[in-house]
TIVEXMAR-777597 format. One record per atom (N, C-alpha, C): residue number from 1; atom name; x, y, z. Coordinates in Angstrom, 2 decimals. Example, Ala and Ser with C-alpha at 12.3 -4.5 7.8 and 13.67 -1.06 7.14 Angstrom:
BEGIN
{nr: 1; atom: N; east: 13.19; north: -5.69; up: 7.80}
{nr: 1; atom: CA; east: 12.30; north: -4.50; up: 7.80}
{nr: 1; atom: C; east: 13.20; north: -3.30; up: 7.80}
{nr: 2; atom: N; east: 12.85; north: -2.25; up: 7.08}
{nr: 2; atom: CA; east: 13.67; north: -1.06; up: 7.14}
{nr: 2; atom: C; east: 12.90; north: 0.03; up: 7.87}
This chain:
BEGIN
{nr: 1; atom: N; east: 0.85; north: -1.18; up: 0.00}
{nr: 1; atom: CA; east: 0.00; north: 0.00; up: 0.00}
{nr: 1; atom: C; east: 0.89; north: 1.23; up: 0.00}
{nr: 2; atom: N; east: 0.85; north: 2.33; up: -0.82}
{nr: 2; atom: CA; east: 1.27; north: 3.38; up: -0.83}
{nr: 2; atom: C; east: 1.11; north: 4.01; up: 0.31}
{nr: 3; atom: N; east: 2.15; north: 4.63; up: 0.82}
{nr: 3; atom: CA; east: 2.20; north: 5.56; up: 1.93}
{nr: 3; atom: C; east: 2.43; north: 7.35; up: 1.41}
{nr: 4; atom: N; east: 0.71; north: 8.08; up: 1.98}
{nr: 4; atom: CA; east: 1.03; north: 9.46; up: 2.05}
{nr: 4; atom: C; east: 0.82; north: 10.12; up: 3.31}
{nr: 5; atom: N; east: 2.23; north: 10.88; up: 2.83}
{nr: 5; atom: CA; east: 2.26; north: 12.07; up: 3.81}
{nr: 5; atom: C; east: 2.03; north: 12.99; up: 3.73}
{nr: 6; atom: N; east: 1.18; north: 13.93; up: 4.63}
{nr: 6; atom: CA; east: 0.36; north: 15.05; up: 4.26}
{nr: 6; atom: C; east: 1.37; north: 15.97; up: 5.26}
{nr: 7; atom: N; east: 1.68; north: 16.89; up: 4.35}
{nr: 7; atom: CA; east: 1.98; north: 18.29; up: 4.93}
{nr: 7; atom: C; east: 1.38; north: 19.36; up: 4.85}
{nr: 8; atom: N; east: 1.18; north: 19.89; up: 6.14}
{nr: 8; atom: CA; east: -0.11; north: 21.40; up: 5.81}
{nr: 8; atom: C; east: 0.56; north: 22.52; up: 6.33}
{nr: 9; atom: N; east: 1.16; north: 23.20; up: 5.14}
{nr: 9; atom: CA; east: 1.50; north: 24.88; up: 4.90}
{nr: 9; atom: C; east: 0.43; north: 25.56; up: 5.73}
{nr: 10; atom: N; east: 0.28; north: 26.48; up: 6.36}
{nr: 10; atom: CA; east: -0.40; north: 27.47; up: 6.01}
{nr: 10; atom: C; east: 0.35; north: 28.53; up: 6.41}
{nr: 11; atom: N; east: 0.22; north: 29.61; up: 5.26}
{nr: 11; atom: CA; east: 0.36; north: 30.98; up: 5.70}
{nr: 11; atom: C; east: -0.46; north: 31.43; up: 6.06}
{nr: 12; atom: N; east: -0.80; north: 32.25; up: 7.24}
{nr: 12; atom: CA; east: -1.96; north: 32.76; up: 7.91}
{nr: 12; atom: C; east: -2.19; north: 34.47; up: 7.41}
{nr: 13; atom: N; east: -2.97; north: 35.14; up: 7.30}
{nr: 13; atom: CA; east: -2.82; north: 36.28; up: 6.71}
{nr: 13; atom: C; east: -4.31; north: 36.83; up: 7.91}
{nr: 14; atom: N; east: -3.55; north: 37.34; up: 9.50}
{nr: 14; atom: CA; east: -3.94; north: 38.05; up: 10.26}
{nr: 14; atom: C; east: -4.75; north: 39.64; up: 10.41}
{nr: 15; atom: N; east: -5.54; north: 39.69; up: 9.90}
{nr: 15; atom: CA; east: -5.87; north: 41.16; up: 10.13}
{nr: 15; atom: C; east: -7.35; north: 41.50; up: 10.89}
{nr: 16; atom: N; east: -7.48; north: 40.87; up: 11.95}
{nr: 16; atom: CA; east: -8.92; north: 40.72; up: 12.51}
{nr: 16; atom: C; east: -10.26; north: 40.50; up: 11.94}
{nr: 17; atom: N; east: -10.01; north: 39.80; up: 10.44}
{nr: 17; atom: CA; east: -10.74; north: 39.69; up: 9.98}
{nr: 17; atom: C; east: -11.23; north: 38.15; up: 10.31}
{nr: 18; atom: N; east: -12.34; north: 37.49; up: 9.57}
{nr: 18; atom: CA; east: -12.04; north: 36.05; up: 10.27}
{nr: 18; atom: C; east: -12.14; north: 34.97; up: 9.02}
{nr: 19; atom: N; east: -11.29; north: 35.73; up: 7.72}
{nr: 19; atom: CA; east: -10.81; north: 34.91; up: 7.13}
{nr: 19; atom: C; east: -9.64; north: 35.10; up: 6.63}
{nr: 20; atom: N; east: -9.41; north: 33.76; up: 6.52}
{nr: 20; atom: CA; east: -7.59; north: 33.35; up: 6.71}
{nr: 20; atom: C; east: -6.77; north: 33.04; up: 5.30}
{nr: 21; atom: N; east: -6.42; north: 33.59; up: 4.92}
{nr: 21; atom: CA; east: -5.93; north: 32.93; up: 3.43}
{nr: 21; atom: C; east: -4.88; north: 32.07; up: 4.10}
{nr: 22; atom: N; east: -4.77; north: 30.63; up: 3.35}
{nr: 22; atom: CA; east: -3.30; north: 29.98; up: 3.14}
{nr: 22; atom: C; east: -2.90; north: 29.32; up: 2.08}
{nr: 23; atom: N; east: -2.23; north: 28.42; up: 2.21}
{nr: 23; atom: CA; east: -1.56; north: 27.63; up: 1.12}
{nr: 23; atom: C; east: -1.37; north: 26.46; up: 1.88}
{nr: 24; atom: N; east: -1.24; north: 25.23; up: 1.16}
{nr: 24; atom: CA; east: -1.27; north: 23.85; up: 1.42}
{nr: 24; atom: C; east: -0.54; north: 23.11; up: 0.73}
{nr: 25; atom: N; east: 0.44; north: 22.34; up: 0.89}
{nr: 25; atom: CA; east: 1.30; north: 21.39; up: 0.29}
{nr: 25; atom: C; east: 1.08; north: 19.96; up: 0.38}
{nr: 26; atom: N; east: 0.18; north: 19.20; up: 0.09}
{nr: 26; atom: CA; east: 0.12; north: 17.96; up: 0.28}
{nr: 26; atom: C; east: 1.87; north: 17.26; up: -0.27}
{nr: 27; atom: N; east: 2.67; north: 16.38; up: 0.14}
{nr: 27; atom: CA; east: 3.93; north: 15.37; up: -0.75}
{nr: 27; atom: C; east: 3.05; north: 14.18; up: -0.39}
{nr: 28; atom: N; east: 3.26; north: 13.63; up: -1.74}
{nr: 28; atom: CA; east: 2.82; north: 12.12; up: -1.90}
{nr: 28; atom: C; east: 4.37; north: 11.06; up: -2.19}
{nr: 29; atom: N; east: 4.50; north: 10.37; up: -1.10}
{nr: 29; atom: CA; east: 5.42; north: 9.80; up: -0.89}
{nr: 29; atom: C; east: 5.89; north: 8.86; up: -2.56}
{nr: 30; atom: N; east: 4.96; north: 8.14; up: -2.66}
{nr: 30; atom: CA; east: 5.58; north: 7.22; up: -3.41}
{nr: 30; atom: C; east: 5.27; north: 7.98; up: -5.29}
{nr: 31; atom: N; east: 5.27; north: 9.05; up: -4.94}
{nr: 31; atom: CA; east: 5.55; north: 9.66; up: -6.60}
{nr: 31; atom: C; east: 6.51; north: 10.43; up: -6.37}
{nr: 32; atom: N; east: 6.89; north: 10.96; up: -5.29}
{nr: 32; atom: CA; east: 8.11; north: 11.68; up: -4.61}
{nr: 32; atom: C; east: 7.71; north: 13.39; up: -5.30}
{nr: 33; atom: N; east: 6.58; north: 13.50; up: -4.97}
{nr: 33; atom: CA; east: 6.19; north: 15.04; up: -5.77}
{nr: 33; atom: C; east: 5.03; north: 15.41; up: -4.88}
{nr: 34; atom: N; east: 4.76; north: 17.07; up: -4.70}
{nr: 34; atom: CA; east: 4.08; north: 17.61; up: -3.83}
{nr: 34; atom: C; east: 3.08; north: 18.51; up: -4.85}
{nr: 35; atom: N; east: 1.94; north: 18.32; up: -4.06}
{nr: 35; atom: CA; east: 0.84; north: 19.03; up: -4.68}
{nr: 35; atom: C; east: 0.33; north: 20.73; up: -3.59}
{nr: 36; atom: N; east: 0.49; north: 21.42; up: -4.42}
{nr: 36; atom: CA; east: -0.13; north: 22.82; up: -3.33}
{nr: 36; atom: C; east: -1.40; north: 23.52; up: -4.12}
{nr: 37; atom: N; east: -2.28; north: 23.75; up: -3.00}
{nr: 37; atom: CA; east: -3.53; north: 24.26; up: -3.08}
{nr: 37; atom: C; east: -3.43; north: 25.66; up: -2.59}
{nr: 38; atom: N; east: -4.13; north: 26.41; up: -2.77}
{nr: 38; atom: CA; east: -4.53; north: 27.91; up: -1.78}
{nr: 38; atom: C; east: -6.00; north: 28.01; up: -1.78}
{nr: 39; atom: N; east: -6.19; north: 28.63; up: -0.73}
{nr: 39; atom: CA; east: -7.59; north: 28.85; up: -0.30}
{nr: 39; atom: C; east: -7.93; north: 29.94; up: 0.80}
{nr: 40; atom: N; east: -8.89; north: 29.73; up: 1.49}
{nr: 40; atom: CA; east: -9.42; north: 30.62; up: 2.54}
{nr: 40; atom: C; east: -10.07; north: 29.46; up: 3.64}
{nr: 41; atom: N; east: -10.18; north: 30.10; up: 4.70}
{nr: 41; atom: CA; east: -10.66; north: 29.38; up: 5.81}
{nr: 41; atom: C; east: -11.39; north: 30.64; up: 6.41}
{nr: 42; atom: N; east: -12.92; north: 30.73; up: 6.69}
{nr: 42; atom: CA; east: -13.34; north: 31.43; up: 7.41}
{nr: 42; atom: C; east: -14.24; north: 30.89; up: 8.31}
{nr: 43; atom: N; east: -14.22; north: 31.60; up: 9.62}
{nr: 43; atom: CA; east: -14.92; north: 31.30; up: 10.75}
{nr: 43; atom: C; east: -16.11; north: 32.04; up: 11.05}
{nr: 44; atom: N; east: -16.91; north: 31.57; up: 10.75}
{nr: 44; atom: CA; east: -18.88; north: 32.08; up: 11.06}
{nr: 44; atom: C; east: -19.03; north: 31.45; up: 12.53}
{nr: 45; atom: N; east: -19.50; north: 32.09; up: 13.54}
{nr: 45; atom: CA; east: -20.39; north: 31.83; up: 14.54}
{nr: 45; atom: C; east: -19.20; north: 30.07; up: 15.16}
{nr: 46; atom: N; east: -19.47; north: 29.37; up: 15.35}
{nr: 46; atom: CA; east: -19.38; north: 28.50; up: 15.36}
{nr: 46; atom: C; east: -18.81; north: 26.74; up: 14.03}
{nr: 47; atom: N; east: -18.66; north: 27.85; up: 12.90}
{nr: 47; atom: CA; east: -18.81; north: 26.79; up: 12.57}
{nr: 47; atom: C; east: -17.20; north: 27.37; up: 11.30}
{nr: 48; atom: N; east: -16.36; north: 26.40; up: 10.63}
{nr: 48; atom: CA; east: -15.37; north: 26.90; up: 10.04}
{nr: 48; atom: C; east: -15.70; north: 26.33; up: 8.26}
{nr: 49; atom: N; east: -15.66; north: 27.46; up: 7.79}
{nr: 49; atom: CA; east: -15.94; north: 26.95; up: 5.85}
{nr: 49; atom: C; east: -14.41; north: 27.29; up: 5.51}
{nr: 50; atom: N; east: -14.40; north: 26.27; up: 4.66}
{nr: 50; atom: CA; east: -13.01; north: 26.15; up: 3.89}
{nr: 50; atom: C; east: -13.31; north: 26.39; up: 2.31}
{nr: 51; atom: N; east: -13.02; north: 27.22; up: 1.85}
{nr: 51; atom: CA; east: -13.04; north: 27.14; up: 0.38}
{nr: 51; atom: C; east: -11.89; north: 27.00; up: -0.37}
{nr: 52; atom: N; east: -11.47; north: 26.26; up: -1.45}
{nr: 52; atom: CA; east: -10.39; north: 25.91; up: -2.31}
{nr: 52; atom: C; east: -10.05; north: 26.67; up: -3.38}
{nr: 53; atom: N; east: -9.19; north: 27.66; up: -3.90}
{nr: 53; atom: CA; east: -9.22; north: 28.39; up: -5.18}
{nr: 53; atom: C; east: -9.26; north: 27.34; up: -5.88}
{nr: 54; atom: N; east: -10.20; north: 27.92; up: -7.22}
{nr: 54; atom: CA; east: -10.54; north: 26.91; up: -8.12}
{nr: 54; atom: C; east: -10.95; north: 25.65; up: -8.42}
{nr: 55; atom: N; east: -11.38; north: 25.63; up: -6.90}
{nr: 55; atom: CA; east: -12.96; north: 24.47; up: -6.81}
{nr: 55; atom: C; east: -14.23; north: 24.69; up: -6.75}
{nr: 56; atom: N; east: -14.75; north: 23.63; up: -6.80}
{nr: 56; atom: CA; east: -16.59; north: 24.54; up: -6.67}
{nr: 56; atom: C; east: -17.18; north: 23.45; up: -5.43}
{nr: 57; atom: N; east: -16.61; north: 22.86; up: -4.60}
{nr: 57; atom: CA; east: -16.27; north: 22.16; up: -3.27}
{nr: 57; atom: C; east: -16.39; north: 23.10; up: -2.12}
{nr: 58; atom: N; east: -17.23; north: 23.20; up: -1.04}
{nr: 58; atom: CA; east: -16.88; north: 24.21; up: 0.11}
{nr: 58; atom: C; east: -17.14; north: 22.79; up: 1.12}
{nr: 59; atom: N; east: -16.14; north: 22.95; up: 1.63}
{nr: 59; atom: CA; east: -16.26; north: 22.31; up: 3.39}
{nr: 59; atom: C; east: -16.85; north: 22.98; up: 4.70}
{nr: 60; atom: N; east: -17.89; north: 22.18; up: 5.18}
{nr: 60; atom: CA; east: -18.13; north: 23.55; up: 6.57}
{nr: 60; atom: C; east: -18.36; north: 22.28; up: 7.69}
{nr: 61; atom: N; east: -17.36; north: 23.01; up: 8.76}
{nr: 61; atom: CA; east: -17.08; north: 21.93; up: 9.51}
{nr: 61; atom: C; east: -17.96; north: 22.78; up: 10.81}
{nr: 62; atom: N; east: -18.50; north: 22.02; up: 11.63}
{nr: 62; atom: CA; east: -19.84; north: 22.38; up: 12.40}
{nr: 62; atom: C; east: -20.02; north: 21.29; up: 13.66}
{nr: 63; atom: N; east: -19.81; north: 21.46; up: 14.61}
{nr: 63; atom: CA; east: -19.49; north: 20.29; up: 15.59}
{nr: 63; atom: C; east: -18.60; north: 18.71; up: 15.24}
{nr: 64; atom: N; east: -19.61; north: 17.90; up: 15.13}
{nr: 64; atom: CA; east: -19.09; north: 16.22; up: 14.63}
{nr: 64; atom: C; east: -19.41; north: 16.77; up: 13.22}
{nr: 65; atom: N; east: -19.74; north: 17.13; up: 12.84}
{nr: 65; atom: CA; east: -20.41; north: 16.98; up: 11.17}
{nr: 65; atom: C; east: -19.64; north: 17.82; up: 10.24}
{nr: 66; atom: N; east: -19.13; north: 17.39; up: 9.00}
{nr: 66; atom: CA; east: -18.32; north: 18.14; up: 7.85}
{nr: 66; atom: C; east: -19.61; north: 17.76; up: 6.52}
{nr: 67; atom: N; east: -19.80; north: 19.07; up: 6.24}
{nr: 67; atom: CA; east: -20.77; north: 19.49; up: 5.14}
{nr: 67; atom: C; east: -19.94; north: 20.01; up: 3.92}
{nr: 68; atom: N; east: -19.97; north: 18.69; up: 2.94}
{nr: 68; atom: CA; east: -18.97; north: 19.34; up: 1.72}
{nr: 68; atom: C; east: -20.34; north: 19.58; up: 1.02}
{nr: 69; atom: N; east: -20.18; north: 20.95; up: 0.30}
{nr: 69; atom: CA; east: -21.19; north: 21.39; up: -0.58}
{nr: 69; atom: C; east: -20.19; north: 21.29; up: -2.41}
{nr: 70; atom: N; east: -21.14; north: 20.56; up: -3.32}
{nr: 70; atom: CA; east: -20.75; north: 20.84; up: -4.27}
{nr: 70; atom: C; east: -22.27; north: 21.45; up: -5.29}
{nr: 71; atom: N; east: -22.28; north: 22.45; up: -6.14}
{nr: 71; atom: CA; east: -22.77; north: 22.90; up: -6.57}
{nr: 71; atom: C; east: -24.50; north: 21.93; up: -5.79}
{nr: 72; atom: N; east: -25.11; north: 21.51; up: -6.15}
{nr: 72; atom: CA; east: -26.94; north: 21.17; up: -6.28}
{nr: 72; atom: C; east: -26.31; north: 20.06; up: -4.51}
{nr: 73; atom: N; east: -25.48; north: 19.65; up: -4.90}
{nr: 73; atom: CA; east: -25.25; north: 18.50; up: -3.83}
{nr: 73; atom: C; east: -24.38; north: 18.97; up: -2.29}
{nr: 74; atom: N; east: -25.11; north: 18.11; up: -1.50}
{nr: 74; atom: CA; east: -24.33; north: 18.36; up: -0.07}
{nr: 74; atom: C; east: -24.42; north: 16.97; up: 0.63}
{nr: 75; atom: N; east: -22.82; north: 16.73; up: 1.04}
{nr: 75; atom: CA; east: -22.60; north: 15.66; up: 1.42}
{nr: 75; atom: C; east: -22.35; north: 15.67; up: 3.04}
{nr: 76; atom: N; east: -22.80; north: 14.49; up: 3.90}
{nr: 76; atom: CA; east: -22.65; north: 15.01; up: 5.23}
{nr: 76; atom: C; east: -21.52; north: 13.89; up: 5.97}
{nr: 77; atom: N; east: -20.81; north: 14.32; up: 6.69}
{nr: 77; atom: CA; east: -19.84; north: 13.19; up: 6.89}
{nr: 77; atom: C; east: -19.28; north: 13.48; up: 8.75}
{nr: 78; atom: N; east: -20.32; north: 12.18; up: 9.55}
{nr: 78; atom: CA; east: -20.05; north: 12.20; up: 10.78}
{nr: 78; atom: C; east: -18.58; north: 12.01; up: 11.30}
{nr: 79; atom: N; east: -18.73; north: 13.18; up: 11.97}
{nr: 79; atom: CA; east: -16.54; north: 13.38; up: 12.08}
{nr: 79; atom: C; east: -16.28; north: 12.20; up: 13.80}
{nr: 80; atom: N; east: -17.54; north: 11.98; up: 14.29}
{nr: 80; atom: CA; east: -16.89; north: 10.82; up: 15.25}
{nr: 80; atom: C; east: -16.45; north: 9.44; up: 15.12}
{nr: 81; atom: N; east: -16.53; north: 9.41; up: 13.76}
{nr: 81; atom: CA; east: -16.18; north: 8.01; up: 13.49}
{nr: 81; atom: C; east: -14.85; north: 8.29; up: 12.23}
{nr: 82; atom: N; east: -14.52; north: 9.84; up: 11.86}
{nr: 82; atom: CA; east: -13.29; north: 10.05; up: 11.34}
{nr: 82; atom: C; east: -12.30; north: 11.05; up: 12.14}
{nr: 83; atom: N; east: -11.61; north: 10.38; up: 13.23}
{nr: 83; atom: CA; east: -10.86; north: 11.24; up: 13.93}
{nr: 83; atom: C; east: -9.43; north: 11.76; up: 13.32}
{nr: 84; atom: N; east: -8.97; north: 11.70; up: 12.09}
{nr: 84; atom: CA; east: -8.17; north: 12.39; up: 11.72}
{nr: 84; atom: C; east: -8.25; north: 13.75; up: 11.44}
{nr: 85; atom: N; east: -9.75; north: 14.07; up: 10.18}
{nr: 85; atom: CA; east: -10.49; north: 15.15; up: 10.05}
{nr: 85; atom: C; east: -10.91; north: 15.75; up: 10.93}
{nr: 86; atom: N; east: -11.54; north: 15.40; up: 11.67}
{nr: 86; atom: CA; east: -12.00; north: 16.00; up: 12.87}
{nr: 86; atom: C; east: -10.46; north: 16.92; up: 13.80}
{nr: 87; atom: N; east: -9.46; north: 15.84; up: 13.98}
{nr: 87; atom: CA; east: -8.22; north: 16.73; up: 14.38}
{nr: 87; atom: C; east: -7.74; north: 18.27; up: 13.72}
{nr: 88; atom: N; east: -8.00; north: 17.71; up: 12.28}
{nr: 88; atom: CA; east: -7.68; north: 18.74; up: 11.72}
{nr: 88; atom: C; east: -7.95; north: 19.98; up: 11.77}
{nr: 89; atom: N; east: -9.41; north: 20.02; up: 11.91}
{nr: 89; atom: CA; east: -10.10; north: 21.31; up: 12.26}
{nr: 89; atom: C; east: -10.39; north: 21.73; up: 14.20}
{nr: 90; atom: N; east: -10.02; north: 20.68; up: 14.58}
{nr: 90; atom: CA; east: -9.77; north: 21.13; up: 16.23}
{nr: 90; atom: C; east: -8.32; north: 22.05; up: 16.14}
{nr: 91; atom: N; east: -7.58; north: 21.57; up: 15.64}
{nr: 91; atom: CA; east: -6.16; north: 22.34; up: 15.59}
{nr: 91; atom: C; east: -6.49; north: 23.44; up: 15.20}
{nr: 92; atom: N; east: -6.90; north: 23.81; up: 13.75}
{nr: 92; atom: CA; east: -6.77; north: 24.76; up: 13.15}
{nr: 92; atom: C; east: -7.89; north: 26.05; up: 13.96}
{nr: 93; atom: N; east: -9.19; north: 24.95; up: 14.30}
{nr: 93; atom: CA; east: -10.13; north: 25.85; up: 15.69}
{nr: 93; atom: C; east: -9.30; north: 26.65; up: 17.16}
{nr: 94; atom: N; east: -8.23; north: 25.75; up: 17.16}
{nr: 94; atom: CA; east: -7.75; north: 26.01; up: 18.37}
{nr: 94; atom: C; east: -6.48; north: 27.31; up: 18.13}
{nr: 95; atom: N; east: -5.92; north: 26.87; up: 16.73}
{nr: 95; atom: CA; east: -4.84; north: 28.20; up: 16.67}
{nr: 95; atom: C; east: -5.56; north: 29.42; up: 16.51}
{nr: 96; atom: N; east: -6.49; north: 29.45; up: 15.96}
{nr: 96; atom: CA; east: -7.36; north: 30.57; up: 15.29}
{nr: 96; atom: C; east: -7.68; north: 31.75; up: 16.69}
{nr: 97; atom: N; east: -8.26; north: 30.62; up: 17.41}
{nr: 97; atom: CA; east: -8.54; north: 30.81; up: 19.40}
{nr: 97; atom: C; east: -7.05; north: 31.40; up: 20.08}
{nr: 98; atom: N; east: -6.16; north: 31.20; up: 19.78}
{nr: 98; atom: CA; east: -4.75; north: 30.87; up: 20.75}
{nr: 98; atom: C; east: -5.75; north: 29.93; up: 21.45}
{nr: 99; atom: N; east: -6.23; north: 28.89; up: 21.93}
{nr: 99; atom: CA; east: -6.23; north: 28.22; up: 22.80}
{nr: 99; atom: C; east: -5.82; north: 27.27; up: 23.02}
{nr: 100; atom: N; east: -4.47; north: 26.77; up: 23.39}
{nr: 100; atom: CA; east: -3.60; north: 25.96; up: 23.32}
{nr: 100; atom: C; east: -4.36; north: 24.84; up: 24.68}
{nr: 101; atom: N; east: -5.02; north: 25.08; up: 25.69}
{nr: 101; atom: CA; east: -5.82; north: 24.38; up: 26.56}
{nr: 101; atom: C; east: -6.29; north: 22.83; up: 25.66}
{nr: 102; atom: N; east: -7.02; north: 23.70; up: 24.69}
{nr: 102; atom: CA; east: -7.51; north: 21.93; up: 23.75}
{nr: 102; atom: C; east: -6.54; north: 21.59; up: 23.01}
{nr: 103; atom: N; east: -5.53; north: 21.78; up: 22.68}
{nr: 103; atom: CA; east: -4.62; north: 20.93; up: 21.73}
{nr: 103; atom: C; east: -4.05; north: 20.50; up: 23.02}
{nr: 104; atom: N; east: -3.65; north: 20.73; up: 23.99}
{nr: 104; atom: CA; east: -3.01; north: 20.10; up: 25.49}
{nr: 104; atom: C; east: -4.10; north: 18.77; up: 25.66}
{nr: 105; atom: N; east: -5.10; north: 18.87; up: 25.51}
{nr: 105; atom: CA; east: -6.23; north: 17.70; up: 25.39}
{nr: 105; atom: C; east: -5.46; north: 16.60; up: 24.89}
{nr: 106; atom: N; east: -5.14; north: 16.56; up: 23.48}
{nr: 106; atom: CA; east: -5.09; north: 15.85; up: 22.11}
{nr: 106; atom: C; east: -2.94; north: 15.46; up: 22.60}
{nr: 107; atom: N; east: -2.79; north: 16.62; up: 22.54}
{nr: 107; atom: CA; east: -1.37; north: 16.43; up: 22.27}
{nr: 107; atom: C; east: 0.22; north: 16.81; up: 23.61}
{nr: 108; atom: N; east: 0.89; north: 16.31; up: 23.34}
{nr: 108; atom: CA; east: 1.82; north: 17.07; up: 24.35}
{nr: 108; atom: C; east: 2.87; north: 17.87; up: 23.78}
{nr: 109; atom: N; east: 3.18; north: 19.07; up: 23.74}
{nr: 109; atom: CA; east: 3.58; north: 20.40; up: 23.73}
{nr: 109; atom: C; east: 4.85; north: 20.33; up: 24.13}
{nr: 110; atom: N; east: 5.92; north: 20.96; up: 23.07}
{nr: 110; atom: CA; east: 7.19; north: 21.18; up: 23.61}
{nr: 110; atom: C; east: 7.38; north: 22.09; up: 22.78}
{nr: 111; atom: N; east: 7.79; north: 23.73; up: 23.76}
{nr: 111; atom: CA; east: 8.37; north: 24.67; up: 23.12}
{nr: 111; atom: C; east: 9.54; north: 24.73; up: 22.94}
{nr: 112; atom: N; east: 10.64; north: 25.42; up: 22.04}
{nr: 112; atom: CA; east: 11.89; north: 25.49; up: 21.85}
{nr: 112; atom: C; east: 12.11; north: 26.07; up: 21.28}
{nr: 113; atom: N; east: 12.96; north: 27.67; up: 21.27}
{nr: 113; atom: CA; east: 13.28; north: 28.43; up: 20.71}
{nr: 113; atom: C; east: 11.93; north: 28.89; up: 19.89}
{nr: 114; atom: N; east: 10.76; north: 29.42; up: 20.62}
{nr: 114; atom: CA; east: 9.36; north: 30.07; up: 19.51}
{nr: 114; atom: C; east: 9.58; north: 28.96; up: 18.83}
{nr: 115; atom: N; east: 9.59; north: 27.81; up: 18.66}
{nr: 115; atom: CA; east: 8.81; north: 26.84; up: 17.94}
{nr: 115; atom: C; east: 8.03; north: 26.07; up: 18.70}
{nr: 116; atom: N; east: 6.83; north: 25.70; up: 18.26}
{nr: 116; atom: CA; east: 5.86; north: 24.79; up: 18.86}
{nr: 116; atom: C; east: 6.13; north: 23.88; up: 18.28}
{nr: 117; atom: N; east: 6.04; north: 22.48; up: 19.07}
{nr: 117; atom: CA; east: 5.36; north: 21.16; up: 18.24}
{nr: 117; atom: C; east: 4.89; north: 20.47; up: 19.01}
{nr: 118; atom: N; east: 3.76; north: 20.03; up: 18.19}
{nr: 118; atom: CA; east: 2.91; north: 18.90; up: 19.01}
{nr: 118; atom: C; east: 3.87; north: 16.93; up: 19.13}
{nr: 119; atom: N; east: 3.69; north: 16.48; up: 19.87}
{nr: 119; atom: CA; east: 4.60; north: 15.55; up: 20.19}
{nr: 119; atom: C; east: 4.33; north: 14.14; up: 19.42}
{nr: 120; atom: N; east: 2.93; north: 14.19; up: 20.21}
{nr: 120; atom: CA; east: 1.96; north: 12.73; up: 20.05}
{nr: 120; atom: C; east: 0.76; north: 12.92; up: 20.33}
{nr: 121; atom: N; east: 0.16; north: 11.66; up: 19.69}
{nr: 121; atom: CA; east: -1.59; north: 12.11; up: 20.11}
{nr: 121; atom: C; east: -2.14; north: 11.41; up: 21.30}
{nr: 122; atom: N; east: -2.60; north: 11.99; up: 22.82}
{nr: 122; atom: CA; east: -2.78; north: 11.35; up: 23.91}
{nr: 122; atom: C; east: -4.04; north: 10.22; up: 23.41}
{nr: 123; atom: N; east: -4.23; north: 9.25; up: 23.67}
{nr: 123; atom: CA; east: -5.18; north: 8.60; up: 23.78}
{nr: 123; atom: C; east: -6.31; north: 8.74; up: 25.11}
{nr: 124; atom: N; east: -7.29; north: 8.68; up: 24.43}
{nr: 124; atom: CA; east: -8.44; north: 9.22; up: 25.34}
{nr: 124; atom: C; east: -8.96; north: 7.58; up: 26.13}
């Protein structure tokens, strides 16, 4: 089985607004080549939409539930039974917050020299 590794860029583009432009680098191991996306991430009320330049795909992630909208269609996809996705947008919920409290949940924290990294994922 092919092994990928996902790497996630983002440049954050801060201005109290509450959407985020970044960029995304997926590398796919066994073609030895990286794919990059850009997009936006904005935060409504509670809930985080991701849009993709030059897709017609929106993600809106909303408690357990990820709502991909494609044009007429909307797909619904319970995030308690996909805990990777679900991580994804706790992180990205939690930097958005500074609230490093819930990634302390999930992960263990070692600063060094202004770098963060998360360690491992605690098991619940």
């Amino acid at each position: 089985m092919s092994k990928i590794i996902v790497c996630i860029l983002f440049s954050f583009v801060f201005s109290n607004a509450s959407i985020i432009h970044f960029e995304e680098e997926k590398f796919i191991e066994v073609l030895d080549s990286s794919v990059r996306k850009q997009g936006t991430l904005e935060f409504i009320d509670n809930k985080i939409k991701l849009n993709y330049r030059n897709s017609k795909r929106v993600l809106i992630y909303e408690d357990d539930t990820l709502s991909i909208k494609t044009d007429d269609n909307i797909e619904l996809i319970d995030l308690k039974n996909q805990v990777a996705i679900k991580m994804i947008f706790i992180l990205i919920e939690s930097i958005y917050q500074n609230n490093m409290e819930i990634i302390k949940e999930y992960f263990t924290i070692k600063k060094e020299n202004n770098i963060v990294s998360l360690i491992k994922l605690l098991l619940k």
